[in-house]
Backbone and ligand atoms as CSV (ligand in chain L), in Angstrom:
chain,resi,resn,atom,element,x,y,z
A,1,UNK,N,N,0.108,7.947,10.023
A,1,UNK,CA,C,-0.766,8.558,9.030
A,1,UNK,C,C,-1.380,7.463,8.148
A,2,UNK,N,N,-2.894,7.245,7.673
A,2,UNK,CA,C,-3.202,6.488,7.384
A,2,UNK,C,C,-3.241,6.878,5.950
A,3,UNK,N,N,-2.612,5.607,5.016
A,3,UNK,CA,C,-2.668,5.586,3.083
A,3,UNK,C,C,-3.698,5.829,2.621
A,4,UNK,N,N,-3.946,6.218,1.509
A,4,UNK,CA,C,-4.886,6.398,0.641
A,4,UNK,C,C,-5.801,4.883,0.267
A,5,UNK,N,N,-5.207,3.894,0.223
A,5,UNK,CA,C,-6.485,2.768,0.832
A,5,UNK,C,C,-7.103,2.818,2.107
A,6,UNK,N,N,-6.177,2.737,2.907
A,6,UNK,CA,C,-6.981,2.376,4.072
A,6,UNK,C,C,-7.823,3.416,4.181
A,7,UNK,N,N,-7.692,5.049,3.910
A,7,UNK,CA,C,-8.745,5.516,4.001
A,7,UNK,C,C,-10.130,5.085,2.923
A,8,UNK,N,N,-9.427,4.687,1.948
A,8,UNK,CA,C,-10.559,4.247,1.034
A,8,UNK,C,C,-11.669,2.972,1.147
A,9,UNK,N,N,-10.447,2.443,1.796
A,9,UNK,CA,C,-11.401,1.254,2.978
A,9,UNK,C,C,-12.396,1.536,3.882
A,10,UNK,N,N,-11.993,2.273,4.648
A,10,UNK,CA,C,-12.680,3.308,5.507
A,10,UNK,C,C,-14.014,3.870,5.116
A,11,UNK,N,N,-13.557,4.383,4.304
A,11,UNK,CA,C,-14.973,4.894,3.316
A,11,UNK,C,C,-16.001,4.173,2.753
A,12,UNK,N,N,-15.496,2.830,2.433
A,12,UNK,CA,C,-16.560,1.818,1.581
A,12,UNK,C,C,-17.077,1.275,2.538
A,13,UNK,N,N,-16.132,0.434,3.996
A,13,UNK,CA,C,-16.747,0.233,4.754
A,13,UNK,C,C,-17.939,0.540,5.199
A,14,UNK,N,N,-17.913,2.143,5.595
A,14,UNK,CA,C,-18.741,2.835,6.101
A,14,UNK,C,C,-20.227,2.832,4.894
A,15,UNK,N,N,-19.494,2.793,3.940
A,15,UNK,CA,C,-20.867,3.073,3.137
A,15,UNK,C,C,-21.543,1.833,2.716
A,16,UNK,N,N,-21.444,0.536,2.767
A,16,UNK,CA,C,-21.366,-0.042,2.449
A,16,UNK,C,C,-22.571,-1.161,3.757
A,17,UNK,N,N,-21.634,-0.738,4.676
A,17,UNK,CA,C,-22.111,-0.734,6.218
A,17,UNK,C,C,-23.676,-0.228,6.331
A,18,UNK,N,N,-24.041,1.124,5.560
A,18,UNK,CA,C,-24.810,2.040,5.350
A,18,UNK,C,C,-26.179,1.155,4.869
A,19,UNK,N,N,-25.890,0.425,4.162
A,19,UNK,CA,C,-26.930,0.083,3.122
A,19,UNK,C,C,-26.923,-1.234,2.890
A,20,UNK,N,N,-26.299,-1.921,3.600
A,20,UNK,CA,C,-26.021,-3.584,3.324
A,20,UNK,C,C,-27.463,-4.219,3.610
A,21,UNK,N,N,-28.190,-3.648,4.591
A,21,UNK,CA,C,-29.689,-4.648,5.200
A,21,UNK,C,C,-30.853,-3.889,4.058
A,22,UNK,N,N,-30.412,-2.637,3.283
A,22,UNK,CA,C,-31.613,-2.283,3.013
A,22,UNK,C,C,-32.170,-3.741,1.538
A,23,UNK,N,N,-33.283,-3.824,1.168
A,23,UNK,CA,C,-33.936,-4.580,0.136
A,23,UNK,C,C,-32.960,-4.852,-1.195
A,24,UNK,N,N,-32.444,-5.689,-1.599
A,24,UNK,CA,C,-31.891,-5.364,-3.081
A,24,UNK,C,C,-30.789,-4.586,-2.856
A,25,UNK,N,N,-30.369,-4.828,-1.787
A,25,UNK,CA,C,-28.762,-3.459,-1.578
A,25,UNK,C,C,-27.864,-3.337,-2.763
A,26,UNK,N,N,-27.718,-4.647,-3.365
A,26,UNK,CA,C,-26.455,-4.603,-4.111
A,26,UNK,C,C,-26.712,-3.342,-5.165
A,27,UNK,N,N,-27.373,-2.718,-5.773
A,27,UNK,CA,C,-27.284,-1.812,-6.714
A,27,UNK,C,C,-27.151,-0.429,-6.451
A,28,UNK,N,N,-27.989,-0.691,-5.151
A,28,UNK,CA,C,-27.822,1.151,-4.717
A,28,UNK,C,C,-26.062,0.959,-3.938
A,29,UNK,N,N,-25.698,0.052,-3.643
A,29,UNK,CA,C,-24.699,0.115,-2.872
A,29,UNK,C,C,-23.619,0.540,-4.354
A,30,UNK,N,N,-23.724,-0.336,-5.612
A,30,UNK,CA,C,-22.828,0.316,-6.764
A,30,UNK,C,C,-22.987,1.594,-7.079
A,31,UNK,N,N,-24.419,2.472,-6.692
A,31,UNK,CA,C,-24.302,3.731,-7.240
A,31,UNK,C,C,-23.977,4.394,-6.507
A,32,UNK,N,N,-24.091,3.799,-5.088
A,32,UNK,CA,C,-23.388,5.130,-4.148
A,32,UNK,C,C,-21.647,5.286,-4.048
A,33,UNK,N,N,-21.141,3.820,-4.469
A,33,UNK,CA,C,-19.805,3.620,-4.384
A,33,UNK,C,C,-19.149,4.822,-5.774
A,34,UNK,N,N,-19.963,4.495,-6.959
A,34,UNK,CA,C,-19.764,5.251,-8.130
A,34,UNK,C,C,-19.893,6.813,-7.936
A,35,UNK,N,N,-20.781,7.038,-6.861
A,35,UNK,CA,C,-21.053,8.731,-7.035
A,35,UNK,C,C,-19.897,8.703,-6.188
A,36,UNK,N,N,-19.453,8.288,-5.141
A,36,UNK,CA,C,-18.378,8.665,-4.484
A,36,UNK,C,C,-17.331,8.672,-4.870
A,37,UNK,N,N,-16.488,7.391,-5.686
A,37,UNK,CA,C,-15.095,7.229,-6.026
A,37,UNK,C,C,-15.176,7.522,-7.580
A,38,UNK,N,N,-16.442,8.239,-8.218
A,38,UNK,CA,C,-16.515,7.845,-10.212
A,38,UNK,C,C,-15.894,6.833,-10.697
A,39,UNK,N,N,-16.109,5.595,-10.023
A,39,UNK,CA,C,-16.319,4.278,-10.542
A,39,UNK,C,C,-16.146,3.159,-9.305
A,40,UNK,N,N,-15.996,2.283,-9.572
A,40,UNK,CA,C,-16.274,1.138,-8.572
A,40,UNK,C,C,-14.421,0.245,-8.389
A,41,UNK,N,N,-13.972,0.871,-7.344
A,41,UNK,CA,C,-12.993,-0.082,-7.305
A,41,UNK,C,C,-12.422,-1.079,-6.917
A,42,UNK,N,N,-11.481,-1.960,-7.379
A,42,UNK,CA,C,-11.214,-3.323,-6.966
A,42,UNK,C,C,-11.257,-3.555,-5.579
A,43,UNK,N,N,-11.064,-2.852,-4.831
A,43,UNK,CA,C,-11.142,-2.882,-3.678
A,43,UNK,C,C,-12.617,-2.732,-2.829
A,44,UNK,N,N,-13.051,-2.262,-3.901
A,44,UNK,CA,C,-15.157,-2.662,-2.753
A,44,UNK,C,C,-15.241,-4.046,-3.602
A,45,UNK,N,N,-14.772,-4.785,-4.098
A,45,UNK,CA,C,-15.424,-6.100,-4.065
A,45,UNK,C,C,-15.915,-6.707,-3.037
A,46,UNK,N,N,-14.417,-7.267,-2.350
A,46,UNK,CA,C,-14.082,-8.453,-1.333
A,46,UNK,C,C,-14.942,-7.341,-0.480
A,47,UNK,N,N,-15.088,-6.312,0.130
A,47,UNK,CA,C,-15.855,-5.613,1.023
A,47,UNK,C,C,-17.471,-5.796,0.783
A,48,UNK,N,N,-18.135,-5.386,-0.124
A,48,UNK,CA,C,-19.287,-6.161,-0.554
A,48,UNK,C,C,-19.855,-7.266,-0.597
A,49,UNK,N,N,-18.512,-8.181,-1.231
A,49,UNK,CA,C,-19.286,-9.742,-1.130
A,49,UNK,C,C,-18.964,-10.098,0.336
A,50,UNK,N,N,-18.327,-9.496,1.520
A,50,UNK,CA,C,-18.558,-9.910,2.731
A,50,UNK,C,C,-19.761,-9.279,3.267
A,51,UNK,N,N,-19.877,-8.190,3.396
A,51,UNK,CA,C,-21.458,-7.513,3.589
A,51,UNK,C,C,-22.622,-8.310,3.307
A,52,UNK,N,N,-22.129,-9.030,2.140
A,52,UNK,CA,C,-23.597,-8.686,1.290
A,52,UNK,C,C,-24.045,-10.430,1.609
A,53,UNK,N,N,-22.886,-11.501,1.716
A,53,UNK,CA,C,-22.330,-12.738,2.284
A,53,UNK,C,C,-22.765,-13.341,0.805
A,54,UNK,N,N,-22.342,-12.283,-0.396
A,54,UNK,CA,C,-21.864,-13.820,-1.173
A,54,UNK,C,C,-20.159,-13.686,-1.920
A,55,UNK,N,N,-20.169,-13.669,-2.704
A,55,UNK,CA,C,-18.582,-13.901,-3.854
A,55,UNK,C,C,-18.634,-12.589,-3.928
A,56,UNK,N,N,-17.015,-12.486,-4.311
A,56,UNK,CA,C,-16.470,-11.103,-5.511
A,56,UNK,C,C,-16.633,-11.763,-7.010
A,57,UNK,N,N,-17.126,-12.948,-7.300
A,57,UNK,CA,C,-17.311,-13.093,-8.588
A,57,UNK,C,C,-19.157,-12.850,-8.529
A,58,UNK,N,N,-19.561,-12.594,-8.031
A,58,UNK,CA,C,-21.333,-12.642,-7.792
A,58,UNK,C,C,-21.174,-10.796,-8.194
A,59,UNK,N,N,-20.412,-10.307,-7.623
A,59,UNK,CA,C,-20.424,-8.992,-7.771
A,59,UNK,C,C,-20.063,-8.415,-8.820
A,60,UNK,N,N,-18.974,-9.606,-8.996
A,60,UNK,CA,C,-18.472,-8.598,-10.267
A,60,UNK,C,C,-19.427,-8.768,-11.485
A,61,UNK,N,N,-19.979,-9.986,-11.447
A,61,UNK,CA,C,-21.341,-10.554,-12.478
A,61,UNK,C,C,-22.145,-9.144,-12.983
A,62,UNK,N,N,-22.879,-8.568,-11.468
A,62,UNK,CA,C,-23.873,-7.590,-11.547
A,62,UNK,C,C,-23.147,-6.280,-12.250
A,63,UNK,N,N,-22.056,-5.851,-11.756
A,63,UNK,CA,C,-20.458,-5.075,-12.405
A,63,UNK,C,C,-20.687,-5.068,-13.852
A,64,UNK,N,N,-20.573,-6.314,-14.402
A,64,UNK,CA,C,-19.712,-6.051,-15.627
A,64,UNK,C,C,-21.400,-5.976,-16.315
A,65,UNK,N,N,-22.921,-6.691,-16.254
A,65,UNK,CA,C,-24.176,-6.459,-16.649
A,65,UNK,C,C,-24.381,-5.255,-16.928
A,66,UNK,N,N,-24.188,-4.300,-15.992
A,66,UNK,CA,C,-24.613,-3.329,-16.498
A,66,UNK,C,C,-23.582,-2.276,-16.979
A,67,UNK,N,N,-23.771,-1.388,-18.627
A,67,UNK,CA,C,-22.840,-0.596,-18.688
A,67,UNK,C,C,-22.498,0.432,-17.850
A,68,UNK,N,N,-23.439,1.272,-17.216
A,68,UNK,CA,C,-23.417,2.160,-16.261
A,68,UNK,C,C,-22.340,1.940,-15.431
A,69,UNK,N,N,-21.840,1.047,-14.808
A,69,UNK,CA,C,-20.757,0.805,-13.725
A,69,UNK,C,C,-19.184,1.041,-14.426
A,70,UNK,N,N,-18.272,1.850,-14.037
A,70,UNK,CA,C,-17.317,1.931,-14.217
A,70,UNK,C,C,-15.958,1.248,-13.254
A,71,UNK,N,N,-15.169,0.934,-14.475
A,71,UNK,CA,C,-13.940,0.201,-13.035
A,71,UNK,C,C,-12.734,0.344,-13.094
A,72,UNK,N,N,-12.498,1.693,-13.665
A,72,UNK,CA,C,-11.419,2.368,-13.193
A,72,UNK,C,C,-12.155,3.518,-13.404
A,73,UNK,N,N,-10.731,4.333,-12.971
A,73,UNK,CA,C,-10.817,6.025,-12.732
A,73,UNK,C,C,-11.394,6.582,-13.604
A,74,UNK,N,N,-12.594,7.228,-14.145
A,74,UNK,CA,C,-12.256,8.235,-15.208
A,74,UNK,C,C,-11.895,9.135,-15.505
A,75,UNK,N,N,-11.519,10.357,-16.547
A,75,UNK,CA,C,-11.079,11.128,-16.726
A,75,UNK,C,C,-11.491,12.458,-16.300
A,76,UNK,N,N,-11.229,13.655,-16.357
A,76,UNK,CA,C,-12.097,14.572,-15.601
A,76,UNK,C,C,-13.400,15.103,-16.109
A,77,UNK,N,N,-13.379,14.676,-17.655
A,77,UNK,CA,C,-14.436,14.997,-18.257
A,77,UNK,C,C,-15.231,13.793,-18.824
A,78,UNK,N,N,-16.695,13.082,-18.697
A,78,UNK,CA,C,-16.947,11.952,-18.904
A,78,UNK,C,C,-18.072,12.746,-20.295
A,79,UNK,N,N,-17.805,12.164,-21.468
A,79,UNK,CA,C,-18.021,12.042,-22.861
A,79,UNK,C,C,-19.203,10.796,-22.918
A,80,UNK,N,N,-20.656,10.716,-23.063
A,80,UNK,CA,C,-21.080,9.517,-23.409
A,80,UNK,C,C,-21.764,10.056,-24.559
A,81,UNK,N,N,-21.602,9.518,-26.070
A,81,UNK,CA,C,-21.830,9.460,-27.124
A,81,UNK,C,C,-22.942,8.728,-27.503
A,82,UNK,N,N,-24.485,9.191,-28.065
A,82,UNK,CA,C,-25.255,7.853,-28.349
A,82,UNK,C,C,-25.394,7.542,-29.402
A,83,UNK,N,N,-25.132,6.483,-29.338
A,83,UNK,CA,C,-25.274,5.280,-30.406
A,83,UNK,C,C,-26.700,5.028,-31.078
A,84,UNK,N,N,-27.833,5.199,-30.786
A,84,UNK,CA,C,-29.444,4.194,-30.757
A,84,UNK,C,C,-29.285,5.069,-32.222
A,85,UNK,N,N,-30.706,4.048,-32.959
A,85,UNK,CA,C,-30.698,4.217,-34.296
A,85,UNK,C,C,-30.986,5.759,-34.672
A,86,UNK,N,N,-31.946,6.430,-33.512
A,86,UNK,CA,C,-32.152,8.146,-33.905
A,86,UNK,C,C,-31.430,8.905,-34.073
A,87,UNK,N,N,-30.543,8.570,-33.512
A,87,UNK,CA,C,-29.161,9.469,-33.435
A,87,UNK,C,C,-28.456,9.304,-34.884
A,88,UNK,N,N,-28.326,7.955,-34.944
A,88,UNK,CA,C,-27.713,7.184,-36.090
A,88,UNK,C,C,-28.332,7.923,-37.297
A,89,UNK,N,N,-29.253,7.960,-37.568
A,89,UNK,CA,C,-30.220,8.384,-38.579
A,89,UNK,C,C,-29.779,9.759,-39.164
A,90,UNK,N,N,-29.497,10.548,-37.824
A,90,UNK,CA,C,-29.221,12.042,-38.275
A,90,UNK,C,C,-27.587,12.043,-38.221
A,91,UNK,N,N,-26.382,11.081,-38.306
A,91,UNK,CA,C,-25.277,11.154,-38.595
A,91,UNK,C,C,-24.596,10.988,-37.078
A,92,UNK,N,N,-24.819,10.112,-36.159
A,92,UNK,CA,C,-23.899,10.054,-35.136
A,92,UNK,C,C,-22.722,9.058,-35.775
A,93,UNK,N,N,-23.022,8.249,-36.797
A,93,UNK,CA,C,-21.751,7.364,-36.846
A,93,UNK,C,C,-20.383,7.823,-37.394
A,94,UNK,N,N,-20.998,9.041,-38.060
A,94,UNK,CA,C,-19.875,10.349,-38.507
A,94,UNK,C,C,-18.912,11.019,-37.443
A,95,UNK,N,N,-20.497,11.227,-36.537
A,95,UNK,CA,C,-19.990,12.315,-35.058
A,95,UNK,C,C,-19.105,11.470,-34.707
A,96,UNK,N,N,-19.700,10.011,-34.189
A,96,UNK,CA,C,-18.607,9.344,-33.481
A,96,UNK,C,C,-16.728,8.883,-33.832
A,97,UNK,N,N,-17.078,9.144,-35.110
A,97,UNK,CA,C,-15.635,9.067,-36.042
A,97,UNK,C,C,-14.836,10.099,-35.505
A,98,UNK,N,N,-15.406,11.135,-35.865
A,98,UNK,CA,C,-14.910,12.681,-35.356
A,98,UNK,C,C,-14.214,12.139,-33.868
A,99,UNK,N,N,-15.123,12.124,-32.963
A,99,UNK,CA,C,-14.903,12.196,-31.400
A,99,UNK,C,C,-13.376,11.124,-31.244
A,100,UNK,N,N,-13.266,10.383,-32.282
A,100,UNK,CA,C,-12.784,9.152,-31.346
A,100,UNK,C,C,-11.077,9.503,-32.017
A,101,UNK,N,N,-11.547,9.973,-33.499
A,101,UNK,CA,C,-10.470,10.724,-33.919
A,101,UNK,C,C,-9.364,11.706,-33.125
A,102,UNK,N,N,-10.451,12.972,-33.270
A,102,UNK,CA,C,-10.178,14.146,-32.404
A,102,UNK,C,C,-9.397,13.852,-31.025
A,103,UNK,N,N,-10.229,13.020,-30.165
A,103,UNK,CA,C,-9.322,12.182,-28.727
A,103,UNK,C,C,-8.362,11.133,-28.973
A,104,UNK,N,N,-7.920,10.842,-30.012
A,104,UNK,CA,C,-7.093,9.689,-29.640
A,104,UNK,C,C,-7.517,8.310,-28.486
A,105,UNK,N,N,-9.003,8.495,-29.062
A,105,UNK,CA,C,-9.371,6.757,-28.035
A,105,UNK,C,C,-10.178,6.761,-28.820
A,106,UNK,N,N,-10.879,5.279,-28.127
A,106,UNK,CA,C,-11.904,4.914,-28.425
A,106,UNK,C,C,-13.300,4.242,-27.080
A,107,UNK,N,N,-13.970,4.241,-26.936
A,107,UNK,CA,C,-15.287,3.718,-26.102
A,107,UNK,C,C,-14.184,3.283,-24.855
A,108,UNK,N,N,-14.752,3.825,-23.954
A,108,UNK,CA,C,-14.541,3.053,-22.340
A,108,UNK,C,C,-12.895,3.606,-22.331
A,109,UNK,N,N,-12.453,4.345,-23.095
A,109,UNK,CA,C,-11.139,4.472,-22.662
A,109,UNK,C,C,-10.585,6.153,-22.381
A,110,UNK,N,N,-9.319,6.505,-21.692
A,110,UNK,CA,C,-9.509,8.196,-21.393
A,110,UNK,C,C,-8.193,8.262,-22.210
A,111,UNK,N,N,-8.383,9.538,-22.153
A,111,UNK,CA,C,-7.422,10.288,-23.222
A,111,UNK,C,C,-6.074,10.312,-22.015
A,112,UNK,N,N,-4.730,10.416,-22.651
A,112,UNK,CA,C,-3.219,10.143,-22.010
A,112,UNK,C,C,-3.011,11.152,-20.876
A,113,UNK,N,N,-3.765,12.546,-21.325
A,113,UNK,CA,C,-3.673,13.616,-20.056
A,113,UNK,C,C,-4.818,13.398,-18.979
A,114,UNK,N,N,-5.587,12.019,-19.124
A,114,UNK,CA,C,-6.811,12.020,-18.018
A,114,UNK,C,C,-7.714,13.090,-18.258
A,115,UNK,N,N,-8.306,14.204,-19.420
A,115,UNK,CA,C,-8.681,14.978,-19.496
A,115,UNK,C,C,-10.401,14.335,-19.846
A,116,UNK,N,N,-10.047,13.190,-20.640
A,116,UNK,CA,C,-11.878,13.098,-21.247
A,116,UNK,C,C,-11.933,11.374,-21.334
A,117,UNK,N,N,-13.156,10.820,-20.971
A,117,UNK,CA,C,-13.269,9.527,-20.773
A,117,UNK,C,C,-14.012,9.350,-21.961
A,118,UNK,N,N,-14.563,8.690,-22.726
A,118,UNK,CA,C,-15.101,8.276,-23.839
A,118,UNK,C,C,-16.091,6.973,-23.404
A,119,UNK,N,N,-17.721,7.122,-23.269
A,119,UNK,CA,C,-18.320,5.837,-23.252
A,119,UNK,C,C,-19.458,5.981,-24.236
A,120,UNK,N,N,-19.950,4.987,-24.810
A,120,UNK,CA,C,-20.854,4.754,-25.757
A,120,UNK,C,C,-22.616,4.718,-24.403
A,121,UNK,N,N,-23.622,5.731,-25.184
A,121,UNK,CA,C,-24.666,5.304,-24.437
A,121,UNK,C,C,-25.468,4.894,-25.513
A,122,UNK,N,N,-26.873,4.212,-25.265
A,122,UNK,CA,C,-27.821,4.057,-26.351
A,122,UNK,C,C,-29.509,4.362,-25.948
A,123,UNK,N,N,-29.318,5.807,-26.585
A,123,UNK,CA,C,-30.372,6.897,-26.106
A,123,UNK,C,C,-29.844,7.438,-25.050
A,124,UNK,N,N,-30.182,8.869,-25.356
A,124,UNK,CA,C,-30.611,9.956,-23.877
A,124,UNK,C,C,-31.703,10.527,-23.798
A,125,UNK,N,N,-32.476,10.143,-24.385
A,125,UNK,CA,C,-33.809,10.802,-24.719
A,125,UNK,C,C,-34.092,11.828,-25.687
A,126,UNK,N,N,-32.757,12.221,-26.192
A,126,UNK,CA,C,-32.937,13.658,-26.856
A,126,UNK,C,C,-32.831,13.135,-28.845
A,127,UNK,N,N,-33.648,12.156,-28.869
A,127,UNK,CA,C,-33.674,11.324,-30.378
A,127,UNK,C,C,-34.199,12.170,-31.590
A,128,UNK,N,N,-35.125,13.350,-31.421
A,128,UNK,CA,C,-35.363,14.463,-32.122
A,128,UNK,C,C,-33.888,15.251,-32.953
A,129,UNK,N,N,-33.225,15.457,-31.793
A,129,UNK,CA,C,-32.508,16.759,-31.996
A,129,UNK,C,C,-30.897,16.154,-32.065
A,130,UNK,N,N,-30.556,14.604,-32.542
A,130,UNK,CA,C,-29.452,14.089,-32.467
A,130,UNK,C,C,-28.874,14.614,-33.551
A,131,UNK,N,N,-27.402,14.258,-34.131
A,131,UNK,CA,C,-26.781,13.395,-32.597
A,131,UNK,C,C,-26.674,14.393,-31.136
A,132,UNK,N,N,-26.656,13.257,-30.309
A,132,UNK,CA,C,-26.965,13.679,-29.053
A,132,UNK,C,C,-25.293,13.221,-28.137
A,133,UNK,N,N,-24.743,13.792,-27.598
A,133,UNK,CA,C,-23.694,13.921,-26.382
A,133,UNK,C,C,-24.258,14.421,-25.137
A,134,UNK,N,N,-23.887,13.300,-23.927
A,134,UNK,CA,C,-24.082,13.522,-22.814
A,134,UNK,C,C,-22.701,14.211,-22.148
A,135,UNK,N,N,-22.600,15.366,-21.775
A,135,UNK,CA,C,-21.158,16.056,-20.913
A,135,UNK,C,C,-21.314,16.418,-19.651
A,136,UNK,N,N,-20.873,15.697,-18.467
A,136,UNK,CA,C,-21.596,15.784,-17.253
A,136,UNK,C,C,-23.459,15.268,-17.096
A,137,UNK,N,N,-24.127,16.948,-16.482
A,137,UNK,CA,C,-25.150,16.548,-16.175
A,137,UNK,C,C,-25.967,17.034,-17.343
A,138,UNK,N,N,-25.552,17.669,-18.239
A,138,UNK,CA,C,-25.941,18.223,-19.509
A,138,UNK,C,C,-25.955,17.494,-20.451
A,139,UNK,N,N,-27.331,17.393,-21.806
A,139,UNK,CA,C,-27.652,16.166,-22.931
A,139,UNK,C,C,-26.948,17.552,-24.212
A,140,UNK,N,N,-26.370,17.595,-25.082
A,140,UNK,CA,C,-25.843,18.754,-25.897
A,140,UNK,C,C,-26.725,17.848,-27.422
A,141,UNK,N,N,-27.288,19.306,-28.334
A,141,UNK,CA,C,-28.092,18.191,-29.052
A,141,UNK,C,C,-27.370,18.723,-30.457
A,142,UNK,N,N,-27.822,18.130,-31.613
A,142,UNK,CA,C,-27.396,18.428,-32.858
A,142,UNK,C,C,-25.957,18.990,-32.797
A,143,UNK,N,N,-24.871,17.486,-32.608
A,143,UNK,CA,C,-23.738,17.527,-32.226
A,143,UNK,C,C,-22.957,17.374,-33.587
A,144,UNK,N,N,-21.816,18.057,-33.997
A,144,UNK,CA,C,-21.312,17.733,-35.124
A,144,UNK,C,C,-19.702,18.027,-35.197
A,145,UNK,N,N,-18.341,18.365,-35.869
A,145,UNK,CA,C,-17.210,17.641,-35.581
A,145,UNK,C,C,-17.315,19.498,-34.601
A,146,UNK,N,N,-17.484,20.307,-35.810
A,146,UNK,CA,C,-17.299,21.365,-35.567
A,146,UNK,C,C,-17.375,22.124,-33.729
A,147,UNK,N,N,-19.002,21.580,-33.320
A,147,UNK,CA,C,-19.337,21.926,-32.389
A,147,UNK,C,C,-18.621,20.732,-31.333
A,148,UNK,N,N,-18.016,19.665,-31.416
A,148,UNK,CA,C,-17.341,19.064,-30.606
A,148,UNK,C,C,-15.947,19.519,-30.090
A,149,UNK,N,N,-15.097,20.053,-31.323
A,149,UNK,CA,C,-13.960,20.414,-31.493
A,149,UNK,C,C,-14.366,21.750,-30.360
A,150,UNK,N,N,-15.220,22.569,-30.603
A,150,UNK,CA,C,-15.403,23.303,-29.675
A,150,UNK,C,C,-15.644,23.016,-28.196
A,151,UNK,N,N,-16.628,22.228,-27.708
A,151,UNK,CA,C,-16.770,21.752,-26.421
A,151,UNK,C,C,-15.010,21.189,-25.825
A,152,UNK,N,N,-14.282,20.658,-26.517
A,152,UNK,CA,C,-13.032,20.244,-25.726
A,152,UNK,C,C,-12.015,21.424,-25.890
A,153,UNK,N,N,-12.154,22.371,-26.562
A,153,UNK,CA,C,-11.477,23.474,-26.553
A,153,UNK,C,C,-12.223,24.461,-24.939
A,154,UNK,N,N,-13.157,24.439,-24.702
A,154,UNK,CA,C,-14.067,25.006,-23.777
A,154,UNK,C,C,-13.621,24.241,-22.832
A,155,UNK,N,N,-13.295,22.918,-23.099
A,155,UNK,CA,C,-12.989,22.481,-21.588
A,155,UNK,C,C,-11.842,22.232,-21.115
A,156,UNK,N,N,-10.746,22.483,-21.913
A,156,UNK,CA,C,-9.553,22.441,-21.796
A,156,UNK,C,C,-8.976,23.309,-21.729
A,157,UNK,N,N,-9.572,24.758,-21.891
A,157,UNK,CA,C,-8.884,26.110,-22.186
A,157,UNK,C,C,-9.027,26.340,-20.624
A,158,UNK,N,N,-7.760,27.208,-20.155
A,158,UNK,CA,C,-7.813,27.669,-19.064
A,158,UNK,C,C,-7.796,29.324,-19.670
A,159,UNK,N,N,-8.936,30.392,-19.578
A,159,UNK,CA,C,-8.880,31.801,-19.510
A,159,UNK,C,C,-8.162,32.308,-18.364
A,160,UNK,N,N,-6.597,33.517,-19.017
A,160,UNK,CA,C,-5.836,33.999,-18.476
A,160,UNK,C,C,-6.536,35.471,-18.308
A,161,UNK,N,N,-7.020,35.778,-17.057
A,161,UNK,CA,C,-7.686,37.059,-16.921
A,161,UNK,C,C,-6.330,37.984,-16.666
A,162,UNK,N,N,-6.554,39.254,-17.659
A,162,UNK,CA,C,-5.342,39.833,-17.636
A,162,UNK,C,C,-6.127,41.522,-17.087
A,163,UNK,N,N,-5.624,42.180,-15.948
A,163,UNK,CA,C,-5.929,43.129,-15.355
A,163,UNK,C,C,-5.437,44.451,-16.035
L,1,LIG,S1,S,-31.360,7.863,-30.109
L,1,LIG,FE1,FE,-29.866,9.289,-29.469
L,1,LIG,S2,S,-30.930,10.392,-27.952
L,1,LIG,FE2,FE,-32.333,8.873,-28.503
């Protein structure tokens, strides 16, 4: 029976394999690794920089450049908070107090039950109607402790349907 690497090997290989000749591979090859595993792990390095025929330090370069890339697991719920001055303006540095409070972390880190990941973005476009929280594929606007405290109650509550 084959481990949970080697299948994971398996997998990067293949994907990796996928997209190595196309133009500029190295980036689409991080986002496809990211949509697949929700983040990039130690283990597609050395697989990449052989593909790609340069270093795992060349890779990890492009890795750590951009915030977007994650490198460990995240939590089941990914939290990105924005930071940019619009947000700021209408009280995100409050919101963000709240959030980091409320979770017991802070930026880039997940809460002890793996329930919520915490990353800082700057802008989502929604600079009108801040502060602004990104939750999944959803921008949530005019965010405050109240309406946060709610979103992790919403996502943590399991409803007991009683017949
Ligand atoms: S500044 Fe926060 S959404 Fe643009």
């Amino acid at each position: 029976m084959e481990d949970n690497h080697t299948v994971m090997d398996t997998t990067l290989e293949q994907l990796v394999g996928s997209l190595k000749d196309t133009p500029g591979a190295l980036l689409p090859i991080l986002h496809r690794i990211q949509d697949q595993f929700g983040y990039v792990p130690d283990r597609a390095l050395p697989i990449i920089a052989k593909a790609l025929r340069c270093t795992t330090a060349d890779v990890h370069g492009v890795i750590s450049f951009y915030h977007h890339f994650r490198r460990s697991q995240p939590g089941r719920h990914l939290l990105e908070v924005c930071r940019a001055e619009a947000c700021q303006a209408r009280g995100a540095r409050e919101f963000e107090r709240h959030v980091k409070e409320r979770l017991k972390i802070g930026f880039d880190q997940t809460t002890a039950d793996g329930e919520f990941t915490l990353k800082a973005v700057y802008c989502l476009g929604n600079c009108a109607t801040g502060p602004s929280l990104r939750q999944g594929d959803r921008v949530l606007s005019r965010m405050n402790p109240e309406r946060f405290d709610k979103l992790v109650e919403d996502l943590t509550t399991y409803k007991l349907e009683l017949k």
